[in-house]
C-alpha positions in Angstrom: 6.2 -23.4 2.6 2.9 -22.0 2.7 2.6 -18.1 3.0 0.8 -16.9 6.3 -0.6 -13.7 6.1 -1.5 -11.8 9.6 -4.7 -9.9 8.9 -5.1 -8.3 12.9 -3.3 -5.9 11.3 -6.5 -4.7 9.4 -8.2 -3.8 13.0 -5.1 -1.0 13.8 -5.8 0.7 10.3 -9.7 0.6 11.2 -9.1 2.4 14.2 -6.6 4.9 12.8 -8.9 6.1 10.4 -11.8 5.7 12.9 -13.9 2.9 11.9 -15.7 0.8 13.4 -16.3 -3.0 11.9 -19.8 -2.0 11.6 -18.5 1.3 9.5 -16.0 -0.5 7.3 -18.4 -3.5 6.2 -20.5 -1.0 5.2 -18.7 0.9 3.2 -16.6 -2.0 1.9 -20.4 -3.4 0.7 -19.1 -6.5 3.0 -20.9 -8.4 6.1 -20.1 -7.6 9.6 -19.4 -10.9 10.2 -16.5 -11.3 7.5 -14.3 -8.1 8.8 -15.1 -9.5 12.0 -13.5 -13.2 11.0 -10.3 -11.7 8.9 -9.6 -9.5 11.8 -9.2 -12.7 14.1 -7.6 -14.2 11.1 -10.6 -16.9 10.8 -11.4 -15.8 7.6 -9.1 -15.8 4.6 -10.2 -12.8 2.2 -10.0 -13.4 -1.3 -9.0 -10.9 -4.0 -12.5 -8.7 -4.2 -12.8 -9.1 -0.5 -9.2 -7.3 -0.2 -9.4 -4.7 -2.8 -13.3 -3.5 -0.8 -10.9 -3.3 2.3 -8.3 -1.4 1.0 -10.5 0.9 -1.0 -12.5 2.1 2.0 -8.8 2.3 3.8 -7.7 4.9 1.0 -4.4 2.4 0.0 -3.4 -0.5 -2.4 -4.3 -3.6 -2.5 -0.5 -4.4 -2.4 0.0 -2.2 0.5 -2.8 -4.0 2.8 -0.8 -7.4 2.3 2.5 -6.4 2.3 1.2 -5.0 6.3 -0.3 -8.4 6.9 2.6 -10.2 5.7 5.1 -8.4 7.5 2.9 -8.3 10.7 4.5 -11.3 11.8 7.9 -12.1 13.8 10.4 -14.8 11.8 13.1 -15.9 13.6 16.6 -15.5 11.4 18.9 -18.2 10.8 22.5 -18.3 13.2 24.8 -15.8 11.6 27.8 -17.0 9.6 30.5 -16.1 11.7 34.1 -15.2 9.6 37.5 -13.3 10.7 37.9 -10.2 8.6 40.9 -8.1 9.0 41.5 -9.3 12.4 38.1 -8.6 13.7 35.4 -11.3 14.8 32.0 -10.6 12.6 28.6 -12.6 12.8 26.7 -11.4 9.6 22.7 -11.8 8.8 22.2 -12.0 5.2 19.0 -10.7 4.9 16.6 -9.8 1.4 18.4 -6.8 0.0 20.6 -6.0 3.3 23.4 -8.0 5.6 23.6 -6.8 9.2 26.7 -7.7 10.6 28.1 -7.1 14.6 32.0 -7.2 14.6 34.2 -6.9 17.1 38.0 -6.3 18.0 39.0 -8.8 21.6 42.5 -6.6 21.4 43.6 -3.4 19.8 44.8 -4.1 15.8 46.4 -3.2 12.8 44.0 -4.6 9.8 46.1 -6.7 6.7 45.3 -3.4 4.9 43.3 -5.6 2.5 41.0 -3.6 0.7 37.0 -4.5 0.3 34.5 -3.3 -2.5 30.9 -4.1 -2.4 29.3 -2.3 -5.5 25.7 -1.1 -5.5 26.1 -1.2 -1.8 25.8 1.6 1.0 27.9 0.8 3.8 26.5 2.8 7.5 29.0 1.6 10.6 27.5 2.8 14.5 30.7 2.2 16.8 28.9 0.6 19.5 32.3 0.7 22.4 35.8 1.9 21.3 37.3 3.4 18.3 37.4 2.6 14.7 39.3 3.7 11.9 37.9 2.9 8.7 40.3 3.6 5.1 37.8 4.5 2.5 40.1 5.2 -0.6 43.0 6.0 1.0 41.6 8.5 3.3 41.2 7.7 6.8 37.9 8.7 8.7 38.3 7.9 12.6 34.8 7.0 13.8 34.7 7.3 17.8 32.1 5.3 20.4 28.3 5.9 19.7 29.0 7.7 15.8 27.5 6.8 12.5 29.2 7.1 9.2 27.7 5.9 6.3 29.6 5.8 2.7 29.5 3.8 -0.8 30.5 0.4 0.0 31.6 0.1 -3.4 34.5 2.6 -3.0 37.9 0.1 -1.5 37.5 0.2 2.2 39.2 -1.7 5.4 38.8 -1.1 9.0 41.0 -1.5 12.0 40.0 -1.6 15.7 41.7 1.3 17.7 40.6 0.4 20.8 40.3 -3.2 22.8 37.4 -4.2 23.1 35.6 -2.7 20.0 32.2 -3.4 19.0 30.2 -1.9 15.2 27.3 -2.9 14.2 27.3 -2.6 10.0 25.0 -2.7 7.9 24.9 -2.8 4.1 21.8 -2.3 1.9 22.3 -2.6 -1.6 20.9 0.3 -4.1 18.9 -0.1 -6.8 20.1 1.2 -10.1 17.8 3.8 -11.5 17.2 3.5 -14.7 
């Protein structure tokens, strides 16, 4: 699949810092013409092109097309749906993060099966109802519109104290730092 690269974005940084397309050609040593066309995404810079830009921009190279890459909207794949402790999930996996909405039809007792995800951080928003979650064998009650957040990689289970509850979680793995 070929990589599309959203370079409109370069006309928001212009402004921020002021420029015109007259100002930043000219300082980029480039034609009027040429921001012009990458702007409207007519022209496709090449590498010299690009690090002009971003010089006159005060940022990296890196930085410019990581912003025109991620200008764009992508439409996620349907969410695997699974039964976990009783409640009904539909999870995103996503690059280096899931997102997952789960929810409770009727007030339940979990299995009390226990869950680790190492070199994960686990934050849980109650969206309606009431949520106990077992971290360790403490319990942490988490009411309606709270965020707790906690090392995923510690055992954990919820249960849904409420009928109807809805939690939006989230887990982003950590990068070791070595």
């Amino acid at each position: 699949m070929k990589k599309k690269f959203d370079f409109k974005i370069l006309s928001r940084l212009r402004k921020k810092q002021s420029f015109t397309i007259k100002q930043l050609a000219k300082e980029a040593g480039l034609s009027y013409s040429s921001v012009a066309g990458i702007e409207r995404n007519k022209i496709i810079p090449n590498l010299d092109t690009l690090c002009r830009i971003s010089n006159v921009l005060g940022m990296k190279v890196s930085e410019l097309v990581n912003l025109a890459e991620t200008n764009q909207l992508s439409l996620m794949p349907k969410p695997e749906s699974l039964k976990l402790n009783g409640l009904i999930t539909y999870r995103f996996l996503l690059e280096d993060m899931e997102f997952i909405f789960a929810y409770a039809p009727v007030a339940l007792l979990s299995d009390k099966k226990f869950y680790t995800h190492p070199n994960f951080m686990c934050f849980v928003y109650v969206v309606h109802g009431l949520l106990k979650i077992v971290l360790d064998d403490k319990e942490q009650m988490i009411n309606q519109g709270e965020l707790f957040s906690f090392n995923a990689g510690l055992p954990h289970y919820f249960e849904a104290n409420h009928k109807d509850t809805q939690v939006i979680i989230i887990r982003k793995h950590q990068c070791n730092k070595n």
